[in-house]
N, C-alpha and C positions, 0 to 999 in steps of 0.2 A: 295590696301586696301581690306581686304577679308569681304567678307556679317556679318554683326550679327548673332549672332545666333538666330532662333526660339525661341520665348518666349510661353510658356503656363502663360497664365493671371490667377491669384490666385486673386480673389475679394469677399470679406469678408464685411461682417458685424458684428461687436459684441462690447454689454452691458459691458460682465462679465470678458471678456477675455476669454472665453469655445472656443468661435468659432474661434479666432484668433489661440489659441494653435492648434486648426485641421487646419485651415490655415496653421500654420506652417507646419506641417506632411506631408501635400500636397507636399509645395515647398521642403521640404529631398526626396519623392519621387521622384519628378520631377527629381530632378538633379542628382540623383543617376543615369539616362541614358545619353551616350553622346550623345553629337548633338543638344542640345537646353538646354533653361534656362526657370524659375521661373521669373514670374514679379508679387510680392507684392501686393496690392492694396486694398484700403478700399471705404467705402462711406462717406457722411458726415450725420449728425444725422437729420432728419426732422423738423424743428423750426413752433410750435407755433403763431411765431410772422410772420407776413406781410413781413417783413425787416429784408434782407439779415445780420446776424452778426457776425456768423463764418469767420474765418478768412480761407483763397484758401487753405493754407497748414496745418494740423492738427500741434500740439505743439510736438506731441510726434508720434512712431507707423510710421503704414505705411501712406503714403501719397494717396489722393485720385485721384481714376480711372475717364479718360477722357474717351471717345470718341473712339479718338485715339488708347488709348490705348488695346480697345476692338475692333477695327476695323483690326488692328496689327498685333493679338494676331495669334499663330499656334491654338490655342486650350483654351478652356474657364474651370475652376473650382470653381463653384458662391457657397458662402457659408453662411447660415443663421442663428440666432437664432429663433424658432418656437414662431411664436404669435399668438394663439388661430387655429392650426393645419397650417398656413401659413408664407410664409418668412416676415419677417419684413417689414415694411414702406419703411424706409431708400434703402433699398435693392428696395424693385419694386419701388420705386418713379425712382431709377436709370435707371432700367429697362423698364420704362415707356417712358423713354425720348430717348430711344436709334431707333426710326421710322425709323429715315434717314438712318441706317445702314441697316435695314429691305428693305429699298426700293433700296438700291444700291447691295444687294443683298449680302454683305458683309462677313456674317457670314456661307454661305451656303458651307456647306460641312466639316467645321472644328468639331471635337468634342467637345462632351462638356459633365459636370458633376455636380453632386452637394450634399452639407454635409449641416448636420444640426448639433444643439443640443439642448434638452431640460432639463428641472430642474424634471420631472416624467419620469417614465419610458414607461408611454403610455400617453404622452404630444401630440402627432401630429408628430412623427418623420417624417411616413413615409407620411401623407398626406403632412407635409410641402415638402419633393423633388419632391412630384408631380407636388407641386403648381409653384416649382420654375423648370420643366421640361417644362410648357408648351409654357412661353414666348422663350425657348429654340427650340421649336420644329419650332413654327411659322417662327423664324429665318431662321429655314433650315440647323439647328445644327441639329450633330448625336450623340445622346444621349450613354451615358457609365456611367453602374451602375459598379455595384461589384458582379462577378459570383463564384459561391459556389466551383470553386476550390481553393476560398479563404476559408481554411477549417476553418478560426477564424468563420465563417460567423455560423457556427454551435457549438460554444463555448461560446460565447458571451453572458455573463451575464449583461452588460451594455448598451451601443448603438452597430448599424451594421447592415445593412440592404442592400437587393440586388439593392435596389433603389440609395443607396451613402451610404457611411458611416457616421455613425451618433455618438452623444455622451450623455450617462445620467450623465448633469453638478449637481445635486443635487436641494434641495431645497432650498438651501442657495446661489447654483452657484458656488461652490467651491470645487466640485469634479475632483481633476485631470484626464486626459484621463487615463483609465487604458492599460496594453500592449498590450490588444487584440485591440481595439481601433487606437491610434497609428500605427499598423503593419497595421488594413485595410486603412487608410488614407495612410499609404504608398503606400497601394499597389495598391489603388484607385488612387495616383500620377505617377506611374510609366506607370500604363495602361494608362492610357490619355495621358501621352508621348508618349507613342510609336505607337498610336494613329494618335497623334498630328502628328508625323513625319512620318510616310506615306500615310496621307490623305493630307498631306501638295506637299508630291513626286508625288501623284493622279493628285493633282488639277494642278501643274507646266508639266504636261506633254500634256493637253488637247491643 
């Protein structure tokens, strides 16, 4: 029986559906190289209430990220909607809880990256990948933005930034990604594959 293939962990968070669409982008880039896969994955929404009442598997979407699933992973792509220049709740409560992987040393050496989007066009994009590089860093992940011979990167009247690719969802939230968009999320998944798969060849050789 032959090994699985290498998964790059795609873990998202999103309101509006903005972030999950750059979500998706990610995973076309990813699999666009061979030798490894896309794995899906969301958070669940932060509750108010004391008492657990979400149910383990979401009704609809992707299903929510373990553990595991982040421990697994060849390569990490965390994706946020920006609240007040920072990633979401939902998103660092996730990230808050993941210690044990920090202390096993788990994550150290894999890459990793991160996308936003906001409803303005100077909402927090780029402070929000800051905010969600630095839990990344502690880890001992090796960070991957989007470098300018991605020539969208100088076109881009919407989101895109060297920090991740980003997206302006509107005021209403209901701006689709535009092409320039889309292709840096591509090309923002395909780097972190290829990434993924020879820091992954790195570490199996030590």
């Amino acid at each position: 029986m032959s090994d699985p293939l290498p998964y790059v962990l795609v873990l998202f968070y999103s309101r509006s559906g903005a972030t999950r669409a750059m979500a998706e982008q990610f995973v076309a880039g990813i699999e666009s190289q061979s030798g490894i896969s896309a794995r899906l994955r969301t958070v669940p929404p932060v509750s108010r209430t004391c008492e657990a009442v979400d149910p383990e598997i979401p009704e609809e979407g992707a299903i929510y990220a373990t553990l595991d699933d982040l421990r697994h992973c060849t390569g990490l792509a965390l994706g946020s909607p920006t609240r007040f220049g920072n990633m979401a709740a939902p998103m660092k409560y996730f990230i808050d809880s993941t210690s044990e992987l920090w202390m096993n040393g788990a994550l150290i050496d894999k890459p990793a990256t991160a996308f936003t989007s906001t409803s303005s066009p100077h909402g927090g994009q780029e402070s929000t990948l800051l905010s969600m590089l630095l839990p990344l860093l502690h880890q001992g992940m090796v960070y991957a933005g989007v470098p300018y011979s991605e020539t969208e990167l100088f076109d881009t009247v919407g989101g895109g930034t060297p920090y991740g690719a980003s997206h302006l969802a509107g005021t209403a939230s209901d701006r689709p990604l535009d092409d320039i968009e889309r292709k840096l999320c591509q090309a923002q998944g395909r780097r972190l594959a290829r990434l993924a798969l020879a820091l992954d060849a790195m570490r199996r050789q030590r």
